[in-house]
BAZABA-641050 format. One line per 8 residues: number of its first residue (from 1); their letters; for each residue x, y, z of N, C-alpha, C, CB. Coordinates in steps of 0.1 Angstrom, whole numbers, plus 5000, padded with zeros to 4 digits. Glycine has a CB too. Layout:
REM residues N
NUM> A> X/Y/Z/X/Y/Z/X/Y/Z/X/Y/Z  ...
REM end
This chain:
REM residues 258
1> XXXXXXXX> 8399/7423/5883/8391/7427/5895/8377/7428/5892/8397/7440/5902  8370/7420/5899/8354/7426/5899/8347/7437/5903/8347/7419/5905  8336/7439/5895/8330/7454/5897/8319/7450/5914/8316/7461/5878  8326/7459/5921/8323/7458/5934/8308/7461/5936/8332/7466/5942  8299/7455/5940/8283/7456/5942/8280/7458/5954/8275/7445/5939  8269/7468/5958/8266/7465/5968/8250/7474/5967/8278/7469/5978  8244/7470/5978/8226/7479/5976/8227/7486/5989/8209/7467/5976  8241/7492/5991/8245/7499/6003/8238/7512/6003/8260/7500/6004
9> XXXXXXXX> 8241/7519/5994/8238/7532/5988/8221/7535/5985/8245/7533/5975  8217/7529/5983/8204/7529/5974/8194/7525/5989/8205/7514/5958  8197/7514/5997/8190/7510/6008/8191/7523/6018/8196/7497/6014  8211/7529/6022/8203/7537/6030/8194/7547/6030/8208/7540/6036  8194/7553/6012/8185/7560/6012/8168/7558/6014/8187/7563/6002  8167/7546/6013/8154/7539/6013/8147/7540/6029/8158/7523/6008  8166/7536/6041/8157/7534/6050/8158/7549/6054/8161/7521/6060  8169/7557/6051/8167/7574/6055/8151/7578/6053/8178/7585/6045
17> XXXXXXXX> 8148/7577/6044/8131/7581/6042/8126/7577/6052/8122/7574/6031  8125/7564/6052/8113/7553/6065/8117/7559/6076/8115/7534/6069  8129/7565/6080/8131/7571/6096/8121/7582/6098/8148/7578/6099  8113/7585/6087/8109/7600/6090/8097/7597/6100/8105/7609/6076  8092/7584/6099/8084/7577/6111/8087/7579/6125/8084/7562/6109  8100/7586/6129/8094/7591/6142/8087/7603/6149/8102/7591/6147  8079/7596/6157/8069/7607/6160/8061/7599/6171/8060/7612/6147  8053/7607/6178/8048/7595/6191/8034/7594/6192/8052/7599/6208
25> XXXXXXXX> 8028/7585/6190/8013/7581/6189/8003/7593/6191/8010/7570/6199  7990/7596/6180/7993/7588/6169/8000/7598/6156/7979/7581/6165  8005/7607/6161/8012/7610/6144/8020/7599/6146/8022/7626/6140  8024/7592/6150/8037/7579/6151/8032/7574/6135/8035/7564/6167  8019/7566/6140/8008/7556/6132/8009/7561/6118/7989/7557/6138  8006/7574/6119/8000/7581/6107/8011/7583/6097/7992/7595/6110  8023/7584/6105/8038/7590/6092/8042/7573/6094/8056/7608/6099  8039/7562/6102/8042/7546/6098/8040/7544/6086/8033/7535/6104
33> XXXXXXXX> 8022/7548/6087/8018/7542/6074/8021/7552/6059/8002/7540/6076  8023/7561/6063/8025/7569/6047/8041/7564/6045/8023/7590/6046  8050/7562/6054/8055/7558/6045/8061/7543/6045/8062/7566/6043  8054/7534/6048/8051/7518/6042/8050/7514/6030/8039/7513/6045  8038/7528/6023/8034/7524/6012/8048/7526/6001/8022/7532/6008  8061/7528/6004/8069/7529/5998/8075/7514/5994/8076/7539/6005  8071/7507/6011/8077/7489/6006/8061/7482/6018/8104/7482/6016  8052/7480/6011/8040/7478/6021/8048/7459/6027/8018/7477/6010
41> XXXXXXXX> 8054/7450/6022/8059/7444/6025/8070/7445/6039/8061/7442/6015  8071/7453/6043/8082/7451/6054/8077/7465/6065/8101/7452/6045  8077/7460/6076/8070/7469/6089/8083/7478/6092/8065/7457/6104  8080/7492/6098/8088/7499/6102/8087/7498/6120/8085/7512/6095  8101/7496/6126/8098/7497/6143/8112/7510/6150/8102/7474/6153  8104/7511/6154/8115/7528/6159/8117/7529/6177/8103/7548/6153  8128/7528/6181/8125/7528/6199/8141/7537/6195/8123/7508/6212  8134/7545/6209/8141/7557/6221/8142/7555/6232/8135/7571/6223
49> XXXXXXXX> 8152/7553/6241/8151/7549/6254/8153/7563/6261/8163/7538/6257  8152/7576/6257/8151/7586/6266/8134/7592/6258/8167/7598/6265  8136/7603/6249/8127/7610/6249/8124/7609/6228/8133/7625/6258  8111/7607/6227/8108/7611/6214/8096/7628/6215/8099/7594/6208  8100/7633/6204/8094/7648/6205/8090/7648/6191/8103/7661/6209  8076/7659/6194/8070/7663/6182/8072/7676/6185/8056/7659/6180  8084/7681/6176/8082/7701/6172/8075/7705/6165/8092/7711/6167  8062/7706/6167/8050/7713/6155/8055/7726/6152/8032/7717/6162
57> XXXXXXXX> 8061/7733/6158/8067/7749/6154/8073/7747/6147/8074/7758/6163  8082/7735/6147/8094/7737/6138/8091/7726/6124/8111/7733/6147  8082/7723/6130/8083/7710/6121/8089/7700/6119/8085/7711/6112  8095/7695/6131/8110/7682/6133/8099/7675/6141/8129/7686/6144  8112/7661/6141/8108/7653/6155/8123/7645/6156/8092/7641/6153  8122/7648/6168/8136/7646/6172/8134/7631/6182/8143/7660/6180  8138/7622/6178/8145/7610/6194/8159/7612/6198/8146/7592/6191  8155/7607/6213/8172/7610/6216/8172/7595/6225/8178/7629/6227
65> XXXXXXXX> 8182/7590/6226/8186/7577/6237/8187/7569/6228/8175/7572/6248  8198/7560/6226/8200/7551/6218/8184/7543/6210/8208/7543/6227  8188/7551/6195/8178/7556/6191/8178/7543/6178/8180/7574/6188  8173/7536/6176/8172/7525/6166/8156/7524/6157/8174/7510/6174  8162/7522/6147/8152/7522/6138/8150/7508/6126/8154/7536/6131  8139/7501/6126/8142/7490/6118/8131/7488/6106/8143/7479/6127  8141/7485/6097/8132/7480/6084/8132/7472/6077/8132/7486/6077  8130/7460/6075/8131/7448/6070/8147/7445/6074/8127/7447/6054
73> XXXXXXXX> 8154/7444/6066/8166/7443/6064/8177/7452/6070/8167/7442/6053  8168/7463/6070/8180/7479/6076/8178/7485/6083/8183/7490/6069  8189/7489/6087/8189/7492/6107/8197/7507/6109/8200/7477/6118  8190/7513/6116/8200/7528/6116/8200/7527/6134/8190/7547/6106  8216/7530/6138/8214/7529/6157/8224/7547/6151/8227/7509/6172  8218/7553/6163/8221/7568/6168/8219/7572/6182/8212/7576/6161  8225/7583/6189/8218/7586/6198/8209/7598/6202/8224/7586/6205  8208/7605/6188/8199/7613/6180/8196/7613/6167/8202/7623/6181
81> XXXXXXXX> 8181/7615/6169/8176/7616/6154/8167/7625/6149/8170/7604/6151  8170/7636/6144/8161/7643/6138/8155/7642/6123/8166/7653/6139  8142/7646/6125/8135/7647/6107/8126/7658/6105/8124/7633/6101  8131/7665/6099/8126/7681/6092/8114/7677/6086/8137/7689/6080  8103/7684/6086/8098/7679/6071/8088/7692/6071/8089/7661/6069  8080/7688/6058/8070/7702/6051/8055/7694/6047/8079/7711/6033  8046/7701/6049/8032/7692/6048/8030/7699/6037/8019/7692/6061  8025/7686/6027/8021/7689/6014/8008/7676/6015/8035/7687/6002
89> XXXXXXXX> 7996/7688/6002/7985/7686/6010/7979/7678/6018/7979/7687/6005  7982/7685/6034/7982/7681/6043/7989/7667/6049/7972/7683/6044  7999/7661/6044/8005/7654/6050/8020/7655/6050/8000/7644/6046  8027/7653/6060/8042/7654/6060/8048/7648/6056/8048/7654/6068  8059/7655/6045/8068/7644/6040/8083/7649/6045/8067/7642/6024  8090/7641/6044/8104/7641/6053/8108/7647/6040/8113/7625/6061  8118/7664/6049/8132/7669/6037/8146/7663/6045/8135/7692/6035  8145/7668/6054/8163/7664/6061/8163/7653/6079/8173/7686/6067
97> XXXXXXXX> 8166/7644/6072/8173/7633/6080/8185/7635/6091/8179/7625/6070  8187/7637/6106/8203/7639/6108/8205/7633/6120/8210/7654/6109  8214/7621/6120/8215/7615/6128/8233/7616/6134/8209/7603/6122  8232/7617/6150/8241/7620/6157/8243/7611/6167/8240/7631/6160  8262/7608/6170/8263/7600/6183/8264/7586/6179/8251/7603/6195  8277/7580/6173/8278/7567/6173/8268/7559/6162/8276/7562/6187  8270/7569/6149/8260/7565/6137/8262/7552/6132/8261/7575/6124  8255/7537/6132/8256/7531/6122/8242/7527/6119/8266/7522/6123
105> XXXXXXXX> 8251/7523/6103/8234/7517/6096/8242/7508/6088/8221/7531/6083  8231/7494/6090/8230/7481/6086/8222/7476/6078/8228/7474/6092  8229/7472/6067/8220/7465/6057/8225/7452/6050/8215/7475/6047  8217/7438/6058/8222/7429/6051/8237/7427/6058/8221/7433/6036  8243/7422/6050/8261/7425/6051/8267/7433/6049/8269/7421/6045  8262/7449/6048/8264/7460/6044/8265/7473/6053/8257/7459/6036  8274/7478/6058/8273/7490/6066/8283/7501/6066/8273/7487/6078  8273/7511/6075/8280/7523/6071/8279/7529/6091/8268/7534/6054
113> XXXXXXXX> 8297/7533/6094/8297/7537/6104/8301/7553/6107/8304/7529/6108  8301/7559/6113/8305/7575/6115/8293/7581/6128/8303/7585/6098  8308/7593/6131/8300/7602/6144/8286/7610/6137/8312/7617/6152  8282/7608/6133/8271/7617/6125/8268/7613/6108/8276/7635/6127  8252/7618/6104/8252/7615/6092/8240/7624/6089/8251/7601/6090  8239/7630/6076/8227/7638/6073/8222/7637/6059/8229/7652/6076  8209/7630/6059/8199/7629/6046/8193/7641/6040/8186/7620/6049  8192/7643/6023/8186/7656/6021/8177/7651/6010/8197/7669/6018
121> XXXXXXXX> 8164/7645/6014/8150/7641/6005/8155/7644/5992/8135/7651/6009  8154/7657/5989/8148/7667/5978/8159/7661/5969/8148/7686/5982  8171/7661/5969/8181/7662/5961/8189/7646/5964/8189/7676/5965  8180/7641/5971/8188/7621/5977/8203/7624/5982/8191/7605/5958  8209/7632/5987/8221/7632/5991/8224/7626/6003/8225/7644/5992  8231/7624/6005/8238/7617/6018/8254/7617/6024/8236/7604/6016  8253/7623/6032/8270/7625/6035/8273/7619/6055/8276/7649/6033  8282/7615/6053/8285/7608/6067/8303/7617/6073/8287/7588/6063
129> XXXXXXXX> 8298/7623/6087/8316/7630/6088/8313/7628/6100/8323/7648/6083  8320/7640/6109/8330/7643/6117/8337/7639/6128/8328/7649/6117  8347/7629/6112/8354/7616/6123/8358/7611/6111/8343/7604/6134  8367/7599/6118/8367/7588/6110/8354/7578/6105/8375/7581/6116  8353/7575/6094/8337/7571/6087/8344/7555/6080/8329/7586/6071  8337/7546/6080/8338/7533/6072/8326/7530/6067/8343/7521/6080  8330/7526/6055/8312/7520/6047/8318/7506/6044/8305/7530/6029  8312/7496/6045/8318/7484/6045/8308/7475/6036/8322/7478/6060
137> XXXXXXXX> 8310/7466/6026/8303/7460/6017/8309/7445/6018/8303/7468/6002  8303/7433/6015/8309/7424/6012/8321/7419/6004/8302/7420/6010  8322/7431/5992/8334/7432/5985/8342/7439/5992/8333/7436/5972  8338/7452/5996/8353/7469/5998/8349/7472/6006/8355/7484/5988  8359/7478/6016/8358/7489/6028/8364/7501/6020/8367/7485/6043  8356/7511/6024/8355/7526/6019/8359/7529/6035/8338/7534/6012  8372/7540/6037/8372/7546/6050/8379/7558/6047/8379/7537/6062  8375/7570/6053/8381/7586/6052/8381/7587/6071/8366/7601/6043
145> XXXXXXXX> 8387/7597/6072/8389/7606/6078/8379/7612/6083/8394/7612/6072  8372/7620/6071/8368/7635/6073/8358/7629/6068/8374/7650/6067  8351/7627/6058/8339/7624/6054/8339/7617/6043/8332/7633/6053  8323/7609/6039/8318/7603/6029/8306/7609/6023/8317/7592/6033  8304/7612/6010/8290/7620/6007/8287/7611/5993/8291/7640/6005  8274/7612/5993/8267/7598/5983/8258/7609/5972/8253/7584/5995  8256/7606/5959/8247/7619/5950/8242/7604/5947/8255/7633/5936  8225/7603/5949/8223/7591/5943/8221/7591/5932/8216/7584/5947
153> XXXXXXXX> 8211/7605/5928/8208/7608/5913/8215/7607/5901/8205/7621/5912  8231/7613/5908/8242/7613/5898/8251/7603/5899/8249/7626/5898  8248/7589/5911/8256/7581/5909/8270/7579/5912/8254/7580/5900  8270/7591/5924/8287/7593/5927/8289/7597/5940/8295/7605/5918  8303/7592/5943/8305/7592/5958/8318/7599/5959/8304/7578/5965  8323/7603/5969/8332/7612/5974/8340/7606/5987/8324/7625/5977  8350/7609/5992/8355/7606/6000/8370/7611/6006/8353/7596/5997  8372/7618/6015/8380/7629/6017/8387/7627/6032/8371/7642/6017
161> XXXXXXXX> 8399/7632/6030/8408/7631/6041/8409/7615/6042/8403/7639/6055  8425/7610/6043/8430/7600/6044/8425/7590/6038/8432/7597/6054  8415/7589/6025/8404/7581/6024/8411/7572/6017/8392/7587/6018  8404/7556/6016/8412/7549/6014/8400/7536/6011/8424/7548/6025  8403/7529/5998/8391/7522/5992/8403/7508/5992/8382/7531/5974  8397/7495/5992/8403/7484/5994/8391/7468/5992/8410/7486/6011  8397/7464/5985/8391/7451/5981/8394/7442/5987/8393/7448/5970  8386/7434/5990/8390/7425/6005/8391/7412/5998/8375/7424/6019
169> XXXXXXXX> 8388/7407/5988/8393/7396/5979/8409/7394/5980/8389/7400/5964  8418/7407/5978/8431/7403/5978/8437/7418/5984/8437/7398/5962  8431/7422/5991/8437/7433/5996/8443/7449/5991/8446/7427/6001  8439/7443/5976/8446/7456/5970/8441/7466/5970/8449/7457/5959  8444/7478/5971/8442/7494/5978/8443/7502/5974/8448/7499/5985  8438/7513/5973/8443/7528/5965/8438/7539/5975/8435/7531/5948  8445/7546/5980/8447/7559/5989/8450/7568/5984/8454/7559/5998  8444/7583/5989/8448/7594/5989/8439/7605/5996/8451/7596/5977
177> XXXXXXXX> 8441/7617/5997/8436/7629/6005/8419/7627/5999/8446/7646/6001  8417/7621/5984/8403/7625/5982/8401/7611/5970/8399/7644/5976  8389/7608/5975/8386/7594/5962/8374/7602/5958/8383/7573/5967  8371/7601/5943/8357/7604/5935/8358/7592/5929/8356/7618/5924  8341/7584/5935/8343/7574/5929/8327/7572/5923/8349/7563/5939  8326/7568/5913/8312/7567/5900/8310/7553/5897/8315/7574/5883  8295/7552/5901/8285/7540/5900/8278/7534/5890/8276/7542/5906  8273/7526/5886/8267/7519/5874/8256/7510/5881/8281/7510/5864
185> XXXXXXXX> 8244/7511/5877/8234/7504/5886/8231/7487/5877/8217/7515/5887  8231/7478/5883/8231/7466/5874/8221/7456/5883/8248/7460/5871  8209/7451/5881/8204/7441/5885/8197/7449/5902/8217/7428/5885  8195/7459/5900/8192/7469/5915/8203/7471/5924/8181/7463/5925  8215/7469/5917/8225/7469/5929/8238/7479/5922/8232/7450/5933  8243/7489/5932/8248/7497/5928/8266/7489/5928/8243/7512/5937  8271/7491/5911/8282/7484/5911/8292/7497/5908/8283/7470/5901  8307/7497/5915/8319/7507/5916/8323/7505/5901/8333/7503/5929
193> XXXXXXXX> 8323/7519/5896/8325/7514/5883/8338/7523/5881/8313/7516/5872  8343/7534/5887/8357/7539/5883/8356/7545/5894/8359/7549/5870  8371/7554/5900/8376/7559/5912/8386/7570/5908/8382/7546/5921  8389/7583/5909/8397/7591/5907/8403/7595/5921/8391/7599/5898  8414/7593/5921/8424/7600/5932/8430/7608/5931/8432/7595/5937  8434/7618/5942/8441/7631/5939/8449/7635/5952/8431/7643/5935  8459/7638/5952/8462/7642/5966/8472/7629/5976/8445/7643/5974  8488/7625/5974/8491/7614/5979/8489/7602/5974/8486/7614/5988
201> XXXXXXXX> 8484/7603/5962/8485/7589/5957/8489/7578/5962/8490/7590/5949  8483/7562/5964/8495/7550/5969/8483/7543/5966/8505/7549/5986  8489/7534/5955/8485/7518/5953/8494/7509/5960/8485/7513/5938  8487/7496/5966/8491/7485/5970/8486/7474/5963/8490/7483/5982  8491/7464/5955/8490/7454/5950/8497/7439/5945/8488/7459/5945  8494/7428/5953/8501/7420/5946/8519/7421/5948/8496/7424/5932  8518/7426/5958/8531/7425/5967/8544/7442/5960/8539/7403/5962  8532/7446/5950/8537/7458/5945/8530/7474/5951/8534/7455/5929
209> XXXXXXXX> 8539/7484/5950/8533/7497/5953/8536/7510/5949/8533/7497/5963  8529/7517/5943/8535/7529/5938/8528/7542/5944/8536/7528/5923  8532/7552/5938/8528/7564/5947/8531/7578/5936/8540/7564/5964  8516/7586/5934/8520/7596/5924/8510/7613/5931/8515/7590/5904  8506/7617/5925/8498/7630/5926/8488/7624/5925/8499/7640/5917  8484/7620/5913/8468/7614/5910/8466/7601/5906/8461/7620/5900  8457/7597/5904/8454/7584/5898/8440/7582/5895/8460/7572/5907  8438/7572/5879/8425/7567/5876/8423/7557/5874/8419/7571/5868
217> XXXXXXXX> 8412/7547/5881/8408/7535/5885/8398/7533/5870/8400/7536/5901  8400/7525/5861/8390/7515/5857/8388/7504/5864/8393/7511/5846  8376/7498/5870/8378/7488/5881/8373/7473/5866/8363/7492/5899  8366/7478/5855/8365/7467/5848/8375/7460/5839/8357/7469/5842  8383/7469/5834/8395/7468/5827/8408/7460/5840/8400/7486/5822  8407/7466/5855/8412/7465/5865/8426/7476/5864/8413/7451/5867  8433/7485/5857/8440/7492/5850/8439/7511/5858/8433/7489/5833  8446/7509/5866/8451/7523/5877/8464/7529/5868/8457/7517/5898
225> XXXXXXXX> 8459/7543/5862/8471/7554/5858/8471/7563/5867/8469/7562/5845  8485/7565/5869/8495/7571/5877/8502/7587/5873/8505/7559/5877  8501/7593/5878/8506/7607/5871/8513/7616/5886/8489/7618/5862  8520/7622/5878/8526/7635/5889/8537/7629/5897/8512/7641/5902  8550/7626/5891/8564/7619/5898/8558/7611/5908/8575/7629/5907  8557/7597/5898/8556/7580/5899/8563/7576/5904/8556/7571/5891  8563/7569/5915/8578/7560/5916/8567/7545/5924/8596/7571/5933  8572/7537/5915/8571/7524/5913/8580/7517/5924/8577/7520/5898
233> XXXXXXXX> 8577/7503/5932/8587/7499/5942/8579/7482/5947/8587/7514/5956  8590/7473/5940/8587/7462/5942/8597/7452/5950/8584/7458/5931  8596/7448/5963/8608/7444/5969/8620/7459/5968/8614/7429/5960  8629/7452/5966/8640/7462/5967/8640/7472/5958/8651/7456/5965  8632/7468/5942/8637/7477/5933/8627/7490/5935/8637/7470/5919  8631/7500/5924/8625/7507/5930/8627/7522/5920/8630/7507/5945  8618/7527/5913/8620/7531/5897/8609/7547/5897/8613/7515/5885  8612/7559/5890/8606/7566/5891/8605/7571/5872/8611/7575/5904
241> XXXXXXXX> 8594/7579/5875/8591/7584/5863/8579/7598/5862/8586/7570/5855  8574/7600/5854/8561/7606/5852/8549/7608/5851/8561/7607/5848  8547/7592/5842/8535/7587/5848/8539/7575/5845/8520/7591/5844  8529/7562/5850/8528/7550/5847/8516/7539/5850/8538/7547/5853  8514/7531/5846/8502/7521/5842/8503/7509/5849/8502/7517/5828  8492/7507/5860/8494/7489/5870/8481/7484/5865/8493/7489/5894  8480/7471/5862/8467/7467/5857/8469/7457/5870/8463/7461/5839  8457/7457/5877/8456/7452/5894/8453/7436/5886/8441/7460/5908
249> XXXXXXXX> 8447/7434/5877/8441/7422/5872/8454/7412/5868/8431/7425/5860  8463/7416/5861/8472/7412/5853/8488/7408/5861/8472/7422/5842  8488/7424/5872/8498/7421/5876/8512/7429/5871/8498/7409/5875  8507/7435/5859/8518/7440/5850/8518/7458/5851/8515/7434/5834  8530/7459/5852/8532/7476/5852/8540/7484/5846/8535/7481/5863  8539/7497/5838/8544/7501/5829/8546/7515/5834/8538/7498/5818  8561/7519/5836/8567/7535/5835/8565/7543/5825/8580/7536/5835  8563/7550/5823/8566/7561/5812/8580/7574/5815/8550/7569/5810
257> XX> 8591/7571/5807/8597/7587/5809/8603/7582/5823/8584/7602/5810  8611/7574/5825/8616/7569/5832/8630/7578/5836/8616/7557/5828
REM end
């Protein structure tokens, strides 16, 4: 199995920043351009079909009405959008991003869907919930339940309730209540480099499926271990143990303590 790539992660942080450009002429102009200089190549365009607001008290600016925002390549639609921010000398820079009401963001071939989503500058975090959420890449669909949350600093992603990661090459799958899944940056593109499951365990593969407590993904090796009463089940047969070993690449699988 190939290490799954995508510049999913890394863009929306990119375009979460550039949203902090709403605001209505001319602070509009003035937070455009500061932050351009982040990619002076590619223009920022932002439209609200109800209301855009400047809270000087609070320091936000909120749009509401099917709320789109564009940036070269990446596209955030909402039907609210707020951006916190703090003026440092004297200009504002965006801390928190939160976008509500039919969240998606597009990038490329690349997207990420959910009822809501909230950016945190300071610390690059990103988490998408309450709902069912899909992040979809040219290789994998990522889909929870309950939520998705992104640490870009530390290169790791989360994913909770029913969550369920799948390779669209051949369909093969790994589910459970929570995926922790860790990144490896290669060529500017963030590639899936391992996946830990906990909670309900279930691989599908290759016409095979098993099911334990936990499980750990090497996606380069291609090689998922299985722990916490395994039971193995191919066609009819159908075999339990303790733990056991599926290498998704190979096809081959190994009981332990059968």
């Amino acid at each position: 199995m190939k290490r799954f790539q995508t510049q999913l992660p890394g863009r929306l942080l990119a375009l979460a920043i550039c949203t902090g450009a709403v605001a209505p002429s001319p602070a509009r102009a003035q937070m455009e351009q500061q932050f351009l200089s982040l990619n002076p190549t590619e223009s920022i365009s932002i439209h609200a079909s109800e209301t855009v607001e400047w809270l000087q008290d609070k320091k936000e600016y909120v749009a509401r009405g099917q709320v789109r925002v564009r940036k070269g390549q990446s596209a955030l639609h909402a039907e609210e959008l707020r951006a916190r921010y703090s003026v440092v000398n004297g200009k504002p820079q965006v801390k928190t991003l939160q976008a509500s009401g039919g969240v998606l963001i597009r990038d490329g071939q690349s997207e990420a869907q959910g009822p809501s989503a909230i950016y945190e500058a300071d610390t690059a975090y990103f988490r998408m919930d309450g709902g069912p959420v899909r992040l979809q890449t040219p290789e994998f669909v990522l889909t929870a339940n309950r939520a998705v949350e992104f640490w870009s600093q530390a290169r790791k992603a989360s994913a909770t309730g029913g969550a369920v990661v799948t390779r669209k090459a051949d369909g093969s799958r790994l589910s459970s209540e929570r995926l922790d899944l860790r990144f490896v940056v290669r060529n500017g593109k963030y590639a899936l480099e391992s996946v830990k499951a906990s909670g309900g365990v279930q691989v599908q593969a290759q016409g095979k499926s098993a099911k334990g407590g936990q499980a750990a993904y090497d996606v380069e090796s291609g090689e998922v271990s299985l722990q916490d009463n395994v039971v193995l089940q191919q066609g009819n047969s159908r075999l339990q143990g303790s733990d056991a070993t599926l290498n998704l690449k190979e096809g081959v699988s190994r009981l332990k303590n059968a």
